[in-house]
C-alpha positions as CSV (number, residue, x, y, z in Angstrom):
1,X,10.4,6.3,-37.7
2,X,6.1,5.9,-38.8
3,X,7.2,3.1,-40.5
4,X,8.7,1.1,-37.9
5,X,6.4,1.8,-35.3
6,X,3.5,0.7,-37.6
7,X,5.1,-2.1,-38.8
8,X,6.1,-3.0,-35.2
9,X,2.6,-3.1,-34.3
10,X,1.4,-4.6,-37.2
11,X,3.5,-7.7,-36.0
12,X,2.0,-7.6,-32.3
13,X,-1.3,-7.1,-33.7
14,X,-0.7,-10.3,-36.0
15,X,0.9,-12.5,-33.1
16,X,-1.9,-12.1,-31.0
17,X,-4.3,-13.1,-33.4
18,X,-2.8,-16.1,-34.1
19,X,-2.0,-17.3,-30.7
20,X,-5.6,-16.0,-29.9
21,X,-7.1,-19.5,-31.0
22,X,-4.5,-22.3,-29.4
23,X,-4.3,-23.3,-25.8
24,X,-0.7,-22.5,-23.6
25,X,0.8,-25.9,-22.9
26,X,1.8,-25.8,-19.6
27,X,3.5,-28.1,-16.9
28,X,1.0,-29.2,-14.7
29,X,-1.8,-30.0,-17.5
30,X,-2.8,-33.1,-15.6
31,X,-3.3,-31.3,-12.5
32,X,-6.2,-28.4,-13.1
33,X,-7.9,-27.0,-10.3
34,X,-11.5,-26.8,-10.7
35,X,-12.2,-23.2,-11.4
36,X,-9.4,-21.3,-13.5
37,X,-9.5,-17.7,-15.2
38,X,-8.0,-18.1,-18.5
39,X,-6.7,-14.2,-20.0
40,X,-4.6,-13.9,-23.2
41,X,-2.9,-10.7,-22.7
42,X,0.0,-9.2,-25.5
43,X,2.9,-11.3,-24.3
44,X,0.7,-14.6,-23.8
45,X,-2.0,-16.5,-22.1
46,X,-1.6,-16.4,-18.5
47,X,-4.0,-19.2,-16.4
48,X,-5.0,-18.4,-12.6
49,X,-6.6,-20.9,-10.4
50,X,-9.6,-18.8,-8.6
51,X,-9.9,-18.8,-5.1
52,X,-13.2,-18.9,-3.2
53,X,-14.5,-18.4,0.1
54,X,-14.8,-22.4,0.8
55,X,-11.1,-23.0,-0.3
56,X,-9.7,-20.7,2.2
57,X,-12.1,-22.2,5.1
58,X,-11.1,-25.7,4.5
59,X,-7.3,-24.7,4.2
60,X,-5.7,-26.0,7.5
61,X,-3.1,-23.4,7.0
62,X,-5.7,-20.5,7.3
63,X,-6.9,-21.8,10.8
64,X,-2.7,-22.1,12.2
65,X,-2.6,-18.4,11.0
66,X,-5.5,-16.6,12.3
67,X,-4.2,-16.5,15.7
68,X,-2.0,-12.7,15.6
69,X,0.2,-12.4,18.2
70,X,0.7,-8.7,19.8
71,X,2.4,-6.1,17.8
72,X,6.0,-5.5,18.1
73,X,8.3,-3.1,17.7
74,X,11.3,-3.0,15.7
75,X,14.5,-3.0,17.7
76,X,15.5,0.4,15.9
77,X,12.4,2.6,16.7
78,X,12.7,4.7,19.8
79,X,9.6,6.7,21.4
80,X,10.3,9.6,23.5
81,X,6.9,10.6,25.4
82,X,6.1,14.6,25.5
83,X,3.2,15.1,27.0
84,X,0.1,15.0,24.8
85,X,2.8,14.1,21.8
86,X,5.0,11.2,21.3
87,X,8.4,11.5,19.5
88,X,10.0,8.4,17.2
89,X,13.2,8.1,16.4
90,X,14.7,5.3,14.2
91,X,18.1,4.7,13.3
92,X,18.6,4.2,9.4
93,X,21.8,3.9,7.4
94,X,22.0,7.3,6.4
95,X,21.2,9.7,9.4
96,X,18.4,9.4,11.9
97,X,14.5,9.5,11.2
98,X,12.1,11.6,13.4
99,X,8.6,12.0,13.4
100,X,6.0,13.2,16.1
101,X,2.4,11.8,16.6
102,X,-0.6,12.6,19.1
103,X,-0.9,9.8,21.5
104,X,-4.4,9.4,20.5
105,X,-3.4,8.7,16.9
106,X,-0.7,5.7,17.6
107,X,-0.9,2.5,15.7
108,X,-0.3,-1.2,17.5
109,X,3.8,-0.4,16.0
110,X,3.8,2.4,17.5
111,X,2.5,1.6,20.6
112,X,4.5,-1.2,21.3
113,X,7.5,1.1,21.2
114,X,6.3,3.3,23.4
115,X,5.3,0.8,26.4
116,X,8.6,-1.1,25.6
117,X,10.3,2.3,26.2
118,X,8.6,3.0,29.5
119,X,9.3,-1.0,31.1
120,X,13.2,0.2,30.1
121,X,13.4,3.2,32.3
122,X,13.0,3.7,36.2
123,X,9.8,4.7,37.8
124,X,11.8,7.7,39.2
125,X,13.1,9.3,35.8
């Protein structure tokens, strides 16, 4: 069992000095970003474009996205207020989920629920 386990790294060890030297050819040669990170790990060479500050600024994507809309809940999360607690329930495939948390301590989620569960029921209940 030595035998083939040093043998076996014998043969990574030799692969990856001899691809250490040449350059992946890839699809896109013509089209190189400016800055890349080039790393040669034990199953190949691997080439990232970098991304900087300036790219994601000039991006007209970046700017559609920054708007967030409010939080919302999802449809299968219940919240059951209990005085200084409040008490979530979701439906999963196998059995129901509970967990309790301090109103103080709610996330956006979470908080969501809860108002969407109030605006559901009466003022008299």
């Amino acid at each position: 069992m030595r035998i083939h386990t040093a043998f076996g790294m014998a043969v990574l060890l030799a692969g990856l000095c001899a691809g250490a030297g040449q350059k992946q050819s890839g699809k896109n040669q013509g089209k190189q970003p400016q800055a890349q990170t080039e790393r040669v790990m034990p199953f190949g060479g691997t080439t990232r474009a970098q991304s900087t500050d300036k790219a994601k600024a000039e991006d007209p994507k970046s700017k559609a996205e920054e708007p967030k809309t409010k939080a919302e809940a999802p449809p299968n999360l219940r919240a059951f207020d209990e005085g200084d607690q409040v008490r979530f329930e979701s439906r999963l495939p196998f059995g129901v989920s509970q967990y309790r948390k301090k109103k103080s301590e709610l996330n956006e989620v979470e908080r969501a629920a809860l108002e969407r569960e109030r605006k559901s029921k009466p003022a008299g209940q």
